[in-house]
C-alpha positions as a printed NumPy array, in Angstrom:
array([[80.583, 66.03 , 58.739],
       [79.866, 66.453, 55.042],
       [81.021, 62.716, 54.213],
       [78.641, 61.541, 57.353],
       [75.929, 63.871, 55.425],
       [76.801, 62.277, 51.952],
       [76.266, 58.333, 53.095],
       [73.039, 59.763, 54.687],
       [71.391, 61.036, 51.374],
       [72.728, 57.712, 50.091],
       [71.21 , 55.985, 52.413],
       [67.818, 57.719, 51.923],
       [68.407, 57.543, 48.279],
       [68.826, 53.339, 47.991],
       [66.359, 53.283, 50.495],
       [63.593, 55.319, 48.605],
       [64.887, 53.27 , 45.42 ],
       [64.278, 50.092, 47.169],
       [60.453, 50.989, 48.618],
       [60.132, 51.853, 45.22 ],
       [60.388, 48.284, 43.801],
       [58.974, 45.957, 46.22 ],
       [55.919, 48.069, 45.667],
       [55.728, 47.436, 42.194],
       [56.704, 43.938, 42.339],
       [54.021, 43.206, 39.959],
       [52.438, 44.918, 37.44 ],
       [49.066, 44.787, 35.972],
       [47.824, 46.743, 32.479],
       [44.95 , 47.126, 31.933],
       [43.244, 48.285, 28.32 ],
       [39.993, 49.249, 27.177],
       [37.945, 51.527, 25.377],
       [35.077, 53.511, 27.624],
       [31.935, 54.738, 25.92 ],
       [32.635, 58.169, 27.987],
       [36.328, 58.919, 29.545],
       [34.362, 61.567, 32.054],
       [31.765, 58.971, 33.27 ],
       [34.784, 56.478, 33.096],
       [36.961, 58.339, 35.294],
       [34.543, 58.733, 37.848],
       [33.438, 54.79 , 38.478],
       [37.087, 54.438, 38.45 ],
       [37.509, 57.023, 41.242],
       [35.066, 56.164, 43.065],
       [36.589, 52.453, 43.14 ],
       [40.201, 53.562, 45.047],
       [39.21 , 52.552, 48.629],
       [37.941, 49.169, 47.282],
       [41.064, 48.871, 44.818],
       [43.344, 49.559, 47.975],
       [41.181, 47.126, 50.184],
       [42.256, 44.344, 47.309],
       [45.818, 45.139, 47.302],
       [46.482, 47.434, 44.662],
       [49.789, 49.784, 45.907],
       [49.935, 52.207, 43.584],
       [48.408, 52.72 , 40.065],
       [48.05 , 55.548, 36.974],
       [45.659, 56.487, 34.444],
       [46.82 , 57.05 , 30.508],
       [44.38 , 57.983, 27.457],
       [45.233, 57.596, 24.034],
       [46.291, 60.345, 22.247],
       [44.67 , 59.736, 19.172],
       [41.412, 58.611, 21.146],
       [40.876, 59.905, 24.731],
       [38.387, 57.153, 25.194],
       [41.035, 54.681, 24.645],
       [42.158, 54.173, 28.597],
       [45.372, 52.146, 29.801],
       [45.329, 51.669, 33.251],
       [47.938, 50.054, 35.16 ],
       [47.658, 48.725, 38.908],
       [51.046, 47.564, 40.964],
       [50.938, 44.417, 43.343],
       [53.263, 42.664, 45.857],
       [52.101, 39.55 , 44.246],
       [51.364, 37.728, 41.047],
       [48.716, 36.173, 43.422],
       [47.345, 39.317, 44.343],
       [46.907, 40.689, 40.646],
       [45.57 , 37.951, 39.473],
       [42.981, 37.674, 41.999],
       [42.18 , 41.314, 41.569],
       [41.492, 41.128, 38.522],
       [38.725, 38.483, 38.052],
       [37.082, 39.829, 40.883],
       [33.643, 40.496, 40.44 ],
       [33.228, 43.363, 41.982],
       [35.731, 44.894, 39.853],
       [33.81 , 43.467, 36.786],
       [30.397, 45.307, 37.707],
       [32.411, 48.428, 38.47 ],
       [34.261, 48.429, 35.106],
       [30.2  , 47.707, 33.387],
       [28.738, 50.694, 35.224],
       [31.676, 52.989, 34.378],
       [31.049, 52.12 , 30.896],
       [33.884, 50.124, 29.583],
       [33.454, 48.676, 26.073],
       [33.834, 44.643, 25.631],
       [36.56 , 42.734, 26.867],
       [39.62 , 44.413, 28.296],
       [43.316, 43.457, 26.905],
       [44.974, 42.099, 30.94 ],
       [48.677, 41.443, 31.06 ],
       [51.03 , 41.272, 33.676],
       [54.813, 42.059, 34.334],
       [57.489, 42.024, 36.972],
       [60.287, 44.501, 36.959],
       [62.914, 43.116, 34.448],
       [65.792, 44.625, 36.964],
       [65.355, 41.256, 39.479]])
């Protein structure tokens, strides 16, 4: 009983571990500066269903330590395709104006190094 219990939780375990990186087959940074993190934070809040609707699958919010209007974002993808087309979407452009962000953001993109 406890081995049958062991390859169960090892099961689960790969399983979960697996999920965890065809979500994030691709990943997209994002950095900018934001005239107002508050104001920021709240466009960008506002923006999940439509971010989800485009095929974001998961994503997380950093601020500089030194400057807290200094904003990393990053955004993960099942696709290269689907990053890319996220992000020079113009809606996402006139969302990132009216939250305030500052210029031109720095966009790169990864894949997980462990394929």
């Amino acid at each position: 009983m406890k081995s049958l219990l062991l390859a169960g939780l090892l099961l689960l375990g790969l399983t979960m571990t697996v999920q965890s990186v065809q979500a994030a087959d691709v990943r997209m940074f994002i950095r900018h500066e934001v005239n107002d993190y508050a104001t920021w934070r709240k466009g960008y809040d506002g923006f999940n269903a439509e971010r989800k609707k485009l095929g974001v699958t998961g994503a997380a919010v950093y601020r500089s330590v030194d400057n807290p209007n200094d904003v990393t974002v990053t955004h993960d993808f099942k696709s290269a395709d689907k990053a890319k087309e996220f992000s020079s979407s113009p809606r996402l452009k006139e969302v990132m104006a009216k939250a305030g962000v500052k210029g031109a953001p720095q966009i790169w993109f990864t894949t997980n190094a462990a394929k």
